[in-house]
N, C-alpha and C positions, 0 to 999 in steps of 0.2 A: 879541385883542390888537391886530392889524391896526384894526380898526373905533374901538376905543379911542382908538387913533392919529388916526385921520382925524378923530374928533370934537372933540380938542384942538386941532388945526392948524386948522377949518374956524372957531374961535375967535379963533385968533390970527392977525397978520399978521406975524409975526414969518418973513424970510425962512429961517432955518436950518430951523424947525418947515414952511414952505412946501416944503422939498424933502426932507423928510423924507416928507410928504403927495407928492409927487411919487416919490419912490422906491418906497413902498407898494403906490400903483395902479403903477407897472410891473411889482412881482413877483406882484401878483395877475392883471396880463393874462396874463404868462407862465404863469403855475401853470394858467390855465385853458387856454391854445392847449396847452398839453403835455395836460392832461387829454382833448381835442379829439383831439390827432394818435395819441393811446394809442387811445380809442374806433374812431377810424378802422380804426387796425392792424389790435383784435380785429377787425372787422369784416369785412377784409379777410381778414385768415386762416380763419374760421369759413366765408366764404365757398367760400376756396379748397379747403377739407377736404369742406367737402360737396360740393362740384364734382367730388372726386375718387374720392366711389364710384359716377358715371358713368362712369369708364374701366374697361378690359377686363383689365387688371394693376393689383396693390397699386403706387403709386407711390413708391419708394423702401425698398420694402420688404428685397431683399436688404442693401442700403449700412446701412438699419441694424441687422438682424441679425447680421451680422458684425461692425461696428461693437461691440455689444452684448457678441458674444460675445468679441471681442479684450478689451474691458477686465472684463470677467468673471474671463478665466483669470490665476490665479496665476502670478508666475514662478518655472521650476524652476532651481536653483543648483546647482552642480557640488560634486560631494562626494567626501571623499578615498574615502569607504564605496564609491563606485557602481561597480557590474559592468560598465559599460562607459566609461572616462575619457572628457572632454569632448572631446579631440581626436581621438575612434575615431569617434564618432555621425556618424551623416550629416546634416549638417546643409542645412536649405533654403536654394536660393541666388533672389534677384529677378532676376537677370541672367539673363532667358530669349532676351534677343536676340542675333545672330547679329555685327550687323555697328552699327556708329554712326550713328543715324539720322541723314537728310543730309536728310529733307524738315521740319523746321523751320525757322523762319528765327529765325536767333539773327545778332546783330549778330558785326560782326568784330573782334576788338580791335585798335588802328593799331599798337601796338610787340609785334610776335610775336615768342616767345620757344621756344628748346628746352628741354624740359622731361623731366628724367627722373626716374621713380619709382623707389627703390632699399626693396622689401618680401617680405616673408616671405610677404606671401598676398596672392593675387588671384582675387576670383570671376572666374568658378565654378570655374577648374579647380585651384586650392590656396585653397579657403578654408574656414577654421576656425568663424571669427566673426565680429565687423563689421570687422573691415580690409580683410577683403575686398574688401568692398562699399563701402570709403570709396576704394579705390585705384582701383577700375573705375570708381567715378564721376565721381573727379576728373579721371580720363584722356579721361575722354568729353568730360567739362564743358571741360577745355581743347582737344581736339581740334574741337569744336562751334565755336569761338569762333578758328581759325583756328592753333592753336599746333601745332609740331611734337612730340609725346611719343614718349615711349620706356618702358615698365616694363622693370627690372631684376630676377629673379626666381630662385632657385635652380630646378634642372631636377631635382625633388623625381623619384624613380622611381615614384610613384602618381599622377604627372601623368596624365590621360586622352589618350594623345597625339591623340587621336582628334577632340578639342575645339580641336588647332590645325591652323591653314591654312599652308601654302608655308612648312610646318618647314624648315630648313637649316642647316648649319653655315657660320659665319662668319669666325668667327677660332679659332687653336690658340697658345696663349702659357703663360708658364710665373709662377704669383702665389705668393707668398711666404706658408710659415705653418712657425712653429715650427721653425725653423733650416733647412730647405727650401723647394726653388721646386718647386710641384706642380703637371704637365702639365693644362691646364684648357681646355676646350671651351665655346666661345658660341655658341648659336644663335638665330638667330630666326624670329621667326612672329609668326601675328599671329591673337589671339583676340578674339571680340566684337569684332571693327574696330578693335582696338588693337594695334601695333605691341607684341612683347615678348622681350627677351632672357632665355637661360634660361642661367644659368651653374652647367656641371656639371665639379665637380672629380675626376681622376682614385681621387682616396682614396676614403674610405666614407664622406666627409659626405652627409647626403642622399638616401641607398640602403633606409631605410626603408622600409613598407611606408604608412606615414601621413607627413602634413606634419611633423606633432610624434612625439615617444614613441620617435624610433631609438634605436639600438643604439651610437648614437656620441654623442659630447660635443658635446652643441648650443650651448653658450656657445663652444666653441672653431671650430663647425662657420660660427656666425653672426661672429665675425671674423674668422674664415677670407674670408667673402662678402662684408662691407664691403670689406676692400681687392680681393681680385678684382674689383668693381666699377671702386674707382678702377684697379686696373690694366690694366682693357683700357680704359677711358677712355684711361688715358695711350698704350699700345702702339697703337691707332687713329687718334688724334689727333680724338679727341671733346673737345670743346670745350662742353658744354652751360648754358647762360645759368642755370639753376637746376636745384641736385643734390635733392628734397626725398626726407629719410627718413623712414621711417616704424618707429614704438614702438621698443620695445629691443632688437632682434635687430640695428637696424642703428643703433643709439647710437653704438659706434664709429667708422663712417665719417665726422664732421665732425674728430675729433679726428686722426684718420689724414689728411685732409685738410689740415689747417693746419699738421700736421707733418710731412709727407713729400712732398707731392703737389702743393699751390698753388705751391711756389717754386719747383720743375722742372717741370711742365708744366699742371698745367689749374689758369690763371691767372685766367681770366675770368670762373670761375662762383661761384656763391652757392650757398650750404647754408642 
């Protein structure tokens, strides 16, 4: 078709038909420098492969074995049938570090803010599944970048206490649930290099032998902890520039927020 082309216009002088003939030969230079830089590639890769059964190890051999074998395996789903519920297994945590690494060089950010996490789970030492892993990361990621953080966390009794550092008691005040004010203890410590309050109320929320599956009413036990959260905010005079929460154990904390708590004391911050 192309050739077709060329032989009407080398007829004509007809300018429209002229850069038609001119359009042509540029998609035929093209087609061929691409044909050109393809040949090259293989050639460079064929290269590089036989280059590589001169070395003394397979060259990427582990990376893709694993690789391999991760999207190989099916995933297993949690089933109401199974002999041990999802939140009894042990599940693997990535958080093998100790403290927040400090030799990167991550830029600072110029407007730092205090930042506190208000969640149910934190790798490794209360974690179920990926919230975990999404609250330790984002504490690190702001930590790295110059922010002050804090995790908020119930002081579950299968905590490892073992996994935190310069544990202490902080504050002792009294938070509101179901027509009482319940004797509540904050402490803090600080795991994987992250600053974290553990608030343990004197009743039996919490007292389980797992994060999840106690012997008490966790829908009552988790707004129970939203507001102990906002209430030692308030009893301290923490002030912090953003509350964020995390899934539905702590849904209620914004709405307890805008109705009890922004207009007497912690006025400044964002949810």
């Amino acid at each position: 078709m192309e050739s077709a082309l060329v032989v009407v216009v080398d007829k004509c002088c007809n300018p429209l038909l002229l850069s038609c003939r001119t359009e042509v030969l540029r998609i035929r230079n093209h087609k061929t420098t691409r044909r050109r830089r393809h040949h090259h590639y293989h050639n460079s890769l064929l290269h590089s492969s036989q280059s590589s059964h001169h070395l003394s190890f397979p060259v990427g051999a582990e990376t893709e074995k694993s690789a391999t074998s991760f999207f190989s395996q099916e995933p297993v789903w949690p089933s109401p049938n199974d002999d041990i519920p999802f939140w009894k297994r042990d599940f693997p945590s990535w958080d093998t570090s100790s403290r927040v690494p400090i030799d990167i060089d991550i830029a600072k950010d110029y407007d730092l803010m205090h930042i506190i996490h208000v969640t149910a789970e934190m790798a490794p030492i209360a974690k179920v599944g990926g919230l975990g892993d999404v609250v330790t990361g984002l504490a690190r990621a702001s930590l790295l970048r110059g922010h002050s953080v804090d995790i908020m966390l119930p002081f579950y009794r299968c905590i490892p206490n073992q996994q935190i550092t310069d544990l202490a008691l902080i504050t002792s005040y009294n938070s509101y649930h179901d027509g009482n004010w319940i004797p509540t203890n904050a402490y803090r410590g600080v795991v994987s290099g992250i600053p974290v309050i553990f608030i343990d109320p004197s009743n039996q929320f919490f007292k389980g032998p797992h994060v999840y599956g106690g012997s008490y009413d966790e829908l009552e036990a988790y707004l129970f902890f939203s507001r102990a959260c906002l209430e030692w905010m308030q009893v301290t005079g923490t002030q912090p520039d953003i509350i964020h929460v995390h899934e539905w154990q702590t849904c209620a904390l914004p709405l307890l927020y805008w109705d009890l708590y922004q207009v007497h004391s912690l006025k400044q911050s964002k949810v």
